[in-house]
PDB file of N, CA, C and O in Angstrom:
ATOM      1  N   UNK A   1      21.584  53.110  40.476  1.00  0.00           N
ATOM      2  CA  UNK A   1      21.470  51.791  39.920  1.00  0.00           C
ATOM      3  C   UNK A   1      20.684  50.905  40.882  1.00  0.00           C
ATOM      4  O   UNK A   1      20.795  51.016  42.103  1.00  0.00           O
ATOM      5  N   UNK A   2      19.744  49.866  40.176  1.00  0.00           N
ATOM      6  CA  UNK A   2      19.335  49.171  41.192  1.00  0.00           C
ATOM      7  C   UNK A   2      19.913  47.811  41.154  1.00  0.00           C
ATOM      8  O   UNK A   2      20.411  47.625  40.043  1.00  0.00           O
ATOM      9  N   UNK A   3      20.049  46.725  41.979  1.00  0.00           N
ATOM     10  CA  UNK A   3      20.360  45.611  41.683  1.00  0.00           C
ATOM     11  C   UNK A   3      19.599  44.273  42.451  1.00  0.00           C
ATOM     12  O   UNK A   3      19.207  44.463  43.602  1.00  0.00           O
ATOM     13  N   UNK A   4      19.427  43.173  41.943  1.00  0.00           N
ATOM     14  CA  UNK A   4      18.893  42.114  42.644  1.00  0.00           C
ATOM     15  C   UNK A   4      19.673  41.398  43.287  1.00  0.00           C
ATOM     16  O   UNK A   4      20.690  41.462  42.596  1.00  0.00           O
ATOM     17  N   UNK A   5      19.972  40.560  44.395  1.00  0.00           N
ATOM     18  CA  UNK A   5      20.917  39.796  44.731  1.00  0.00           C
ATOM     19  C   UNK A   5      20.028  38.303  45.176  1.00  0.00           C
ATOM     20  O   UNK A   5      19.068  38.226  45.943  1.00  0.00           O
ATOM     21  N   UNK A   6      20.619  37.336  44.516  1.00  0.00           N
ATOM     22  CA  UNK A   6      20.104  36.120  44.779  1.00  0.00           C
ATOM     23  C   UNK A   6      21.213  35.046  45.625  1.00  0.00           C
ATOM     24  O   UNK A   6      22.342  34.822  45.188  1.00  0.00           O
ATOM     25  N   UNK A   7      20.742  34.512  46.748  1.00  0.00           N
ATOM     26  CA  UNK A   7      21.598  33.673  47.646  1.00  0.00           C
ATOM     27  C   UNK A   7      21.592  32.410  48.204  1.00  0.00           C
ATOM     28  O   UNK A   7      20.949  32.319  49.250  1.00  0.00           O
ATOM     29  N   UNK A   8      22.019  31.620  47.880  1.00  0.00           N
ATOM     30  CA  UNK A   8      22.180  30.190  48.609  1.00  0.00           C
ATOM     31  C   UNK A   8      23.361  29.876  49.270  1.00  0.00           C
ATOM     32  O   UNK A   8      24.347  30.497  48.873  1.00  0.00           O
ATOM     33  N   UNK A   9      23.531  29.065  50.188  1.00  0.00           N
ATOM     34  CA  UNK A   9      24.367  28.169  50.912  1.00  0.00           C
ATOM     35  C   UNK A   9      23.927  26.843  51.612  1.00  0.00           C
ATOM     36  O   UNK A   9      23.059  26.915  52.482  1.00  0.00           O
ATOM     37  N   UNK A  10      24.432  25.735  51.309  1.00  0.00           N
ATOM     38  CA  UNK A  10      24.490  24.411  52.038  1.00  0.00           C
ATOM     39  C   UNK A  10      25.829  23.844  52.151  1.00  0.00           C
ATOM     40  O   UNK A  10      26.847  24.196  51.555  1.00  0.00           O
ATOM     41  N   UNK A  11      25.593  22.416  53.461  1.00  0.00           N
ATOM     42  CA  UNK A  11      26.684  21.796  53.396  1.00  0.00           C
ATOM     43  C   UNK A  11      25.705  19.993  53.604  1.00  0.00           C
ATOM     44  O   UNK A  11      24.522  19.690  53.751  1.00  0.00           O
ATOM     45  N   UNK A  12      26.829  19.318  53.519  1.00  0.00           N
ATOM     46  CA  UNK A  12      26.756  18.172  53.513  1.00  0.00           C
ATOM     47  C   UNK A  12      27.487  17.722  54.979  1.00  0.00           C
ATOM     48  O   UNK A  12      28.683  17.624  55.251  1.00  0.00           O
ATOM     49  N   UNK A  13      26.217  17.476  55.856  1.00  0.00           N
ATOM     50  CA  UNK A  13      26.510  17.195  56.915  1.00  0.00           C
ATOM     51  C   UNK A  13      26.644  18.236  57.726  1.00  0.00           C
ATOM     52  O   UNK A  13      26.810  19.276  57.088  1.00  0.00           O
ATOM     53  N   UNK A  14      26.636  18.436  59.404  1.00  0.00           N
ATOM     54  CA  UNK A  14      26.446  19.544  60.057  1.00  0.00           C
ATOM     55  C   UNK A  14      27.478  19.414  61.201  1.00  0.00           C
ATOM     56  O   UNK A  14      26.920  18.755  62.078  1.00  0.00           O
ATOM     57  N   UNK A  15      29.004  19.816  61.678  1.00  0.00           N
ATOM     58  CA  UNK A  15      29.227  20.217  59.872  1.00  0.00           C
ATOM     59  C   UNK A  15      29.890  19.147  58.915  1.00  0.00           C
ATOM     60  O   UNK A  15      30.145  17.964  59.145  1.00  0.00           O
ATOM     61  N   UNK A  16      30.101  19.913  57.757  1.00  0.00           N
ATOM     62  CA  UNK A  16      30.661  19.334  56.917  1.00  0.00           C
ATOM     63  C   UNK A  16      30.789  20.317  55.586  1.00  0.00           C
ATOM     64  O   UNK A  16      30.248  21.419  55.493  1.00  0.00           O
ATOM     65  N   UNK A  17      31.678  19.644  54.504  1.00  0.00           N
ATOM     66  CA  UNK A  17      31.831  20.765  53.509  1.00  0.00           C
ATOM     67  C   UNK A  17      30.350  20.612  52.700  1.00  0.00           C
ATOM     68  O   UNK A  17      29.462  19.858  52.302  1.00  0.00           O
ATOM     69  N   UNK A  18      30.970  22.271  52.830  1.00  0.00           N
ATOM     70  CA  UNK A  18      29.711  22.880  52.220  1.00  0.00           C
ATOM     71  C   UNK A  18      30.136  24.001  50.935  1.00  0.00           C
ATOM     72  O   UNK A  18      31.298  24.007  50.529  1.00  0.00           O
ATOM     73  N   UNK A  19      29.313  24.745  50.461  1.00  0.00           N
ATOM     74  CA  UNK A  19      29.464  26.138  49.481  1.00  0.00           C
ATOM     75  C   UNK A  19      28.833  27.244  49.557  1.00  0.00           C
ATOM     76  O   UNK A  19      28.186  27.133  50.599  1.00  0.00           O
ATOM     77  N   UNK A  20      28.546  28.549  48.971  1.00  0.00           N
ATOM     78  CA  UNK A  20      27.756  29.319  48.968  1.00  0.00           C
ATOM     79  C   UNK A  20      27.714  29.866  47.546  1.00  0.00           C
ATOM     80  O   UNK A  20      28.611  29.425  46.829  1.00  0.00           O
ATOM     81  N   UNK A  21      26.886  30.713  46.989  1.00  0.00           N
ATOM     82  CA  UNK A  21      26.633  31.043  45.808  1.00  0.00           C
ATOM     83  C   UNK A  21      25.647  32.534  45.715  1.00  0.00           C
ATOM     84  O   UNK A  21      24.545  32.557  46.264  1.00  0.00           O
ATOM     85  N   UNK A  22      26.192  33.754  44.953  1.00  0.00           N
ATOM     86  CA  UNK A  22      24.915  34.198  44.681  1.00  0.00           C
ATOM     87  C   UNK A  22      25.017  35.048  43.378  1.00  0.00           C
ATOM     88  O   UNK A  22      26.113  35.465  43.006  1.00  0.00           O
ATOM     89  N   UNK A  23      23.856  35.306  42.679  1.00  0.00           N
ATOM     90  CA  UNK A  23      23.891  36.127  41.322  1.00  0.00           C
ATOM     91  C   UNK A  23      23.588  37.262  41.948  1.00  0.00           C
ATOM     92  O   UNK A  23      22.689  37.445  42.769  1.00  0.00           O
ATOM     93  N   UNK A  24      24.693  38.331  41.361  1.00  0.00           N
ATOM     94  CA  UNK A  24      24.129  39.599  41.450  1.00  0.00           C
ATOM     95  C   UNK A  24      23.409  39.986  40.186  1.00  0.00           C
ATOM     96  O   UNK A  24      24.047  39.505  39.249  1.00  0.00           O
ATOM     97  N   UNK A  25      22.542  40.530  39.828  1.00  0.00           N
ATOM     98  CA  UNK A  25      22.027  41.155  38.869  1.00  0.00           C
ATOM     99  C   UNK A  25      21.838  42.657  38.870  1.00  0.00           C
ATOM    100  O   UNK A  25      21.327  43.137  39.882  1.00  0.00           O
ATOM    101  N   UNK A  26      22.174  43.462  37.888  1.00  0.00           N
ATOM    102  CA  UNK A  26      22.138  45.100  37.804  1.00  0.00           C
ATOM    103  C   UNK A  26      20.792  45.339  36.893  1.00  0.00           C
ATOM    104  O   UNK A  26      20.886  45.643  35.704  1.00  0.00           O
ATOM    105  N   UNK A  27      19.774  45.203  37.432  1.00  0.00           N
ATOM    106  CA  UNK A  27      18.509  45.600  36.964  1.00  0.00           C
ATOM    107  C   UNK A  27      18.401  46.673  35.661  1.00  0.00           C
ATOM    108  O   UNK A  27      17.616  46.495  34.730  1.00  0.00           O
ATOM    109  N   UNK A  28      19.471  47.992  35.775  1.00  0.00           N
ATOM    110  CA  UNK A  28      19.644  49.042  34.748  1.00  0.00           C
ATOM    111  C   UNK A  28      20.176  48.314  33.345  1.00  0.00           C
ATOM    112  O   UNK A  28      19.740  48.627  32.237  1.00  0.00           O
ATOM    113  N   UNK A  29      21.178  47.302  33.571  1.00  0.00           N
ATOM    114  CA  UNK A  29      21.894  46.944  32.496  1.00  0.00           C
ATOM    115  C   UNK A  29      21.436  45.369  32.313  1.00  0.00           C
ATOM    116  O   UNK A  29      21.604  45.269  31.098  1.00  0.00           O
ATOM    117  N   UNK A  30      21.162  44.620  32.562  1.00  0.00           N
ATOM    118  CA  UNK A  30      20.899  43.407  32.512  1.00  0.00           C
ATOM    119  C   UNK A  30      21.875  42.704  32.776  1.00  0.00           C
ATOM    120  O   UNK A  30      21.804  41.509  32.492  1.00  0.00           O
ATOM    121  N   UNK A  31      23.269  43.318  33.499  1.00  0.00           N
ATOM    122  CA  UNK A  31      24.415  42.932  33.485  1.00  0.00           C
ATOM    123  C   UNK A  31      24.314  41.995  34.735  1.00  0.00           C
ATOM    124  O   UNK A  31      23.825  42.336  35.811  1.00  0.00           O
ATOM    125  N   UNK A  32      24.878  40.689  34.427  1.00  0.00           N
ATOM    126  CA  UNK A  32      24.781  39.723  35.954  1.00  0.00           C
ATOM    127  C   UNK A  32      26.348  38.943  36.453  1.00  0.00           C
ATOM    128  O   UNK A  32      27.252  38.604  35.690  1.00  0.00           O
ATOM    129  N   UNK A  33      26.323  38.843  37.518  1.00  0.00           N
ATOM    130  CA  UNK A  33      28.126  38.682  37.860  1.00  0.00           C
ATOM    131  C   UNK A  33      27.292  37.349  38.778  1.00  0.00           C
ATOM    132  O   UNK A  33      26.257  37.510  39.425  1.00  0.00           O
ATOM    133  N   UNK A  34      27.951  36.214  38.646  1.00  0.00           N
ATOM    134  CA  UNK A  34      27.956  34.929  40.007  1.00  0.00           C
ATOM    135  C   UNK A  34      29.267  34.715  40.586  1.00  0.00           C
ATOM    136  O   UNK A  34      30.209  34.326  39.895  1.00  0.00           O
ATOM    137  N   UNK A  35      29.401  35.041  42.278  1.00  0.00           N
ATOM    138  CA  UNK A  35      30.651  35.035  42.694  1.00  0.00           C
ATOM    139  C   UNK A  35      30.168  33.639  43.522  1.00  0.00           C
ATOM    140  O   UNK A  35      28.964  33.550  43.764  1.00  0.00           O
ATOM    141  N   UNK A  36      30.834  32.824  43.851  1.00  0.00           N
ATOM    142  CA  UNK A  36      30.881  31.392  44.850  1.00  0.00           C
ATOM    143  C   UNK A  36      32.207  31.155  45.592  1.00  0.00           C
ATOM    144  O   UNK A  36      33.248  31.707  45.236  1.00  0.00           O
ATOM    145  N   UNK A  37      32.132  30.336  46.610  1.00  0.00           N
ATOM    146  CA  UNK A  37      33.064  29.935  47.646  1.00  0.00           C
ATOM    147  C   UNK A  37      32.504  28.303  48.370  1.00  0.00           C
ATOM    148  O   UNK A  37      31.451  27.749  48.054  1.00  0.00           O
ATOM    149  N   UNK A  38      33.231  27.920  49.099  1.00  0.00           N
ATOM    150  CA  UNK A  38      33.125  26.878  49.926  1.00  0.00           C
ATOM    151  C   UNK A  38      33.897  26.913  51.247  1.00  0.00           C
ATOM    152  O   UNK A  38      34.670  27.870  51.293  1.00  0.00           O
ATOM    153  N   UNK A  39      33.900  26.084  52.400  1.00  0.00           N
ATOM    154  CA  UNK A  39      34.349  25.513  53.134  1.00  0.00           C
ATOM    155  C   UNK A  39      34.519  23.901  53.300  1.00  0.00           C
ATOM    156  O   UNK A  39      33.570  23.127  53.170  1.00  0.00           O
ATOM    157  N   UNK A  40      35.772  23.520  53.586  1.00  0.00           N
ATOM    158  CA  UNK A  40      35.208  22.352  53.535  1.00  0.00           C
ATOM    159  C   UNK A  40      35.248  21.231  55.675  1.00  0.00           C
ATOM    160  O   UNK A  40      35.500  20.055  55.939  1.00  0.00           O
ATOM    161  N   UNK A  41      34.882  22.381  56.556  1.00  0.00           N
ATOM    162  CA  UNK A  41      34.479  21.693  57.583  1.00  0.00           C
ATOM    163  C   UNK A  41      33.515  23.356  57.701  1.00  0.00           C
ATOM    164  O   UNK A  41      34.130  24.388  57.972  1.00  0.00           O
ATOM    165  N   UNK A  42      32.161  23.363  57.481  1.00  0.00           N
ATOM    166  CA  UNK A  42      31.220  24.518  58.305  1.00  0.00           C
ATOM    167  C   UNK A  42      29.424  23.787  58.580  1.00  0.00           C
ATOM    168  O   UNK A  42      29.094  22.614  58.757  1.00  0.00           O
ATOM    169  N   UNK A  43      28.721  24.828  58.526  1.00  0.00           N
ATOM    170  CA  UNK A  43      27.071  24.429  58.683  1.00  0.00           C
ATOM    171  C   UNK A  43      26.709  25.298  57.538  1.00  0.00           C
ATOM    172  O   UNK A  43      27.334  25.934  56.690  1.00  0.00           O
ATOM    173  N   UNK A  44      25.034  25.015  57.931  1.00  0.00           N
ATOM    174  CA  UNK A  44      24.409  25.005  56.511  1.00  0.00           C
ATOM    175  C   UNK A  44      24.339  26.647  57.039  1.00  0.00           C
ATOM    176  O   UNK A  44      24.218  27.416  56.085  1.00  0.00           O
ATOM    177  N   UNK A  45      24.386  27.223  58.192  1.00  0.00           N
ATOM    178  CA  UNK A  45      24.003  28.614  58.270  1.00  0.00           C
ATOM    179  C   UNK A  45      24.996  29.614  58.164  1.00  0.00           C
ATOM    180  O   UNK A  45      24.732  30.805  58.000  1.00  0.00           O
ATOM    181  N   UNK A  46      26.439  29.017  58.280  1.00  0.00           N
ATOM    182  CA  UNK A  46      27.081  29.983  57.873  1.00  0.00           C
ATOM    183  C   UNK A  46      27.558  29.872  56.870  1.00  0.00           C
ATOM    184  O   UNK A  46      28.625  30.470  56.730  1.00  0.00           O
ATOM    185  N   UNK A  47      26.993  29.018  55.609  1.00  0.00           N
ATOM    186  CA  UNK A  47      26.996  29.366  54.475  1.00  0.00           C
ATOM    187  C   UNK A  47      25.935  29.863  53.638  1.00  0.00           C
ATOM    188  O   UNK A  47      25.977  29.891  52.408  1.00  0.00           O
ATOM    189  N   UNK A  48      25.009  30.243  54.339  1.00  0.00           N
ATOM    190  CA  UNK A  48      23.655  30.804  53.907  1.00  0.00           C
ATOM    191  C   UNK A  48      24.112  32.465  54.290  1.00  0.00           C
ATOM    192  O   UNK A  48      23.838  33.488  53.661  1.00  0.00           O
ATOM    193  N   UNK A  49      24.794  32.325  55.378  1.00  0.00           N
ATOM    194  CA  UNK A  49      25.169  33.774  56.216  1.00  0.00           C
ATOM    195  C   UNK A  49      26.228  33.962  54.718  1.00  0.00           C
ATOM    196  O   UNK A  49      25.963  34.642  53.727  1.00  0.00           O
ATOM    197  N   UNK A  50      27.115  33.357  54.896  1.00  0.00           N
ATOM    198  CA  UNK A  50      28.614  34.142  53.243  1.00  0.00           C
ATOM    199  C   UNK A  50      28.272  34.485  52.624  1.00  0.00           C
ATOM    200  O   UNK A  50      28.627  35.658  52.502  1.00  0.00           O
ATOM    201  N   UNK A  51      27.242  33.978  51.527  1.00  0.00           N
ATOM    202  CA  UNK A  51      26.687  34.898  50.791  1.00  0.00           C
ATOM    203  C   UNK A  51      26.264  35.671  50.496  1.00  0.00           C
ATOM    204  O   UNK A  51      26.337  36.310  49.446  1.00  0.00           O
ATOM    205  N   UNK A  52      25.396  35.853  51.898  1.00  0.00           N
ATOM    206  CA  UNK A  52      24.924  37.379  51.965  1.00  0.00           C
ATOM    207  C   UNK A  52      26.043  38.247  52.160  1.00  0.00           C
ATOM    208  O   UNK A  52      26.048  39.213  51.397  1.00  0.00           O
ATOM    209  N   UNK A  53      26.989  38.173  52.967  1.00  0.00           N
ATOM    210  CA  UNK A  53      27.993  39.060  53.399  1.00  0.00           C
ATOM    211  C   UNK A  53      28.570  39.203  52.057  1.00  0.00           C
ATOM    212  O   UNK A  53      28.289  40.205  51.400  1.00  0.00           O
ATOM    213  N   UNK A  54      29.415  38.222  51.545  1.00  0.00           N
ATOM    214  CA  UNK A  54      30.187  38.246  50.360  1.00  0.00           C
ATOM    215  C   UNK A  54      29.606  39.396  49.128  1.00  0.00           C
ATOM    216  O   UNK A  54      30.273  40.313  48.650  1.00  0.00           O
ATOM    217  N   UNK A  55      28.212  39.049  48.798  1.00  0.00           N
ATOM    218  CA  UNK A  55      27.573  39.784  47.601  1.00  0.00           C
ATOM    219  C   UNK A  55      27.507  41.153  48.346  1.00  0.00           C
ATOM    220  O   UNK A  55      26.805  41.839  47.603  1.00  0.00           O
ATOM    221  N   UNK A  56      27.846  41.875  49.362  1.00  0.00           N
ATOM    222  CA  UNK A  56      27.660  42.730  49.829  1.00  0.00           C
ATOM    223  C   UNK A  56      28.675  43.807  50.342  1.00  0.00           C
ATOM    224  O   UNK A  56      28.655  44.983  50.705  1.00  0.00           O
ATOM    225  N   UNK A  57      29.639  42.713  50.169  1.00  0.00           N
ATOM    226  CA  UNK A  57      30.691  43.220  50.306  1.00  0.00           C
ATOM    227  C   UNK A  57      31.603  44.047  49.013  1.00  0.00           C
ATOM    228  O   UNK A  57      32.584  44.791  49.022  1.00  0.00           O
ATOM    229  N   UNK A  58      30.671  43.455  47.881  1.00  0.00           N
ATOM    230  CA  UNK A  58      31.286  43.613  46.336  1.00  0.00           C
ATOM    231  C   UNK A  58      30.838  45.453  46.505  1.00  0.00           C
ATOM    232  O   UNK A  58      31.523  46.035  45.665  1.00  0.00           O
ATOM    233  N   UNK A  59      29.924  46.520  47.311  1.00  0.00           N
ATOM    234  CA  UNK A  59      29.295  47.150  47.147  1.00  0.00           C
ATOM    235  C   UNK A  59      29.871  48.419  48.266  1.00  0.00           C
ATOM    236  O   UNK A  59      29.491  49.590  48.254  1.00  0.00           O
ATOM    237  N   UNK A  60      30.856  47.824  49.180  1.00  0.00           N
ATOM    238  CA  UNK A  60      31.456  48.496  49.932  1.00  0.00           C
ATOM    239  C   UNK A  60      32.578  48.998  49.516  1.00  0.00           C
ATOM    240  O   UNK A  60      33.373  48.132  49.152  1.00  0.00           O
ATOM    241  N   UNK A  61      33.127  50.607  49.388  1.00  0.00           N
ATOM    242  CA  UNK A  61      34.672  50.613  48.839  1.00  0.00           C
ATOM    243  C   UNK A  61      35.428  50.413  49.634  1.00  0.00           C
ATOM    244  O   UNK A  61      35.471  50.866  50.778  1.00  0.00           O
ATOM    245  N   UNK A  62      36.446  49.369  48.866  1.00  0.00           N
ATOM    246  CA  UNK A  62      38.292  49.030  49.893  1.00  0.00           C
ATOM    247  C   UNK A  62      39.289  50.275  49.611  1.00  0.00           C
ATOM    248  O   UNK A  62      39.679  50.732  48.537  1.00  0.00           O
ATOM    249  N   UNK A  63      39.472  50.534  50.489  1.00  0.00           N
ATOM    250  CA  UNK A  63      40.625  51.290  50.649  1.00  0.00           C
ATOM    251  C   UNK A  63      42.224  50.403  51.007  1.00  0.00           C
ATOM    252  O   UNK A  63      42.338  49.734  52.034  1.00  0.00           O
ATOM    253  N   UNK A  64      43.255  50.528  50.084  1.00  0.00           N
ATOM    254  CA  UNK A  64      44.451  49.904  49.953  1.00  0.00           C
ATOM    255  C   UNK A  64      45.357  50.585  50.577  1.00  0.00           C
ATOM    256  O   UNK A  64      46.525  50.195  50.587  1.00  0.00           O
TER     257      UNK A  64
END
């Protein structure tokens, strides 16, 4: 399968609360998932950094 991953993060103020956001898209199926989060004391880079981690994390298996 292939997939696209699209990513943003900002905050308001440095720091200050902020969010992150990203669409995954599954290129095979047209199937698209948007997962998001916030903080509300960080910077604009480690919410640029969550998203990447986060959408990437959807792709790793958990073991319980």
């Amino acid at each position: 399968m292939t997939y696209e991953i699209y990513t943003d993060g900002s905050c308001r103020g440095n720091p200050g609360p902020g969010g992150w956001a990203a669409l995954i898209k599954n290129m095979d199926t047209g199937d698209e998932e948007v997962i998001k989060g916030g903080n509300s004391k960080t910077t604009n880079n480690i919410m640029e950094l969550t998203a990447i981690l986060k959408s990437l994390e959807l792709f790793v298996p958990h073991s319980e």
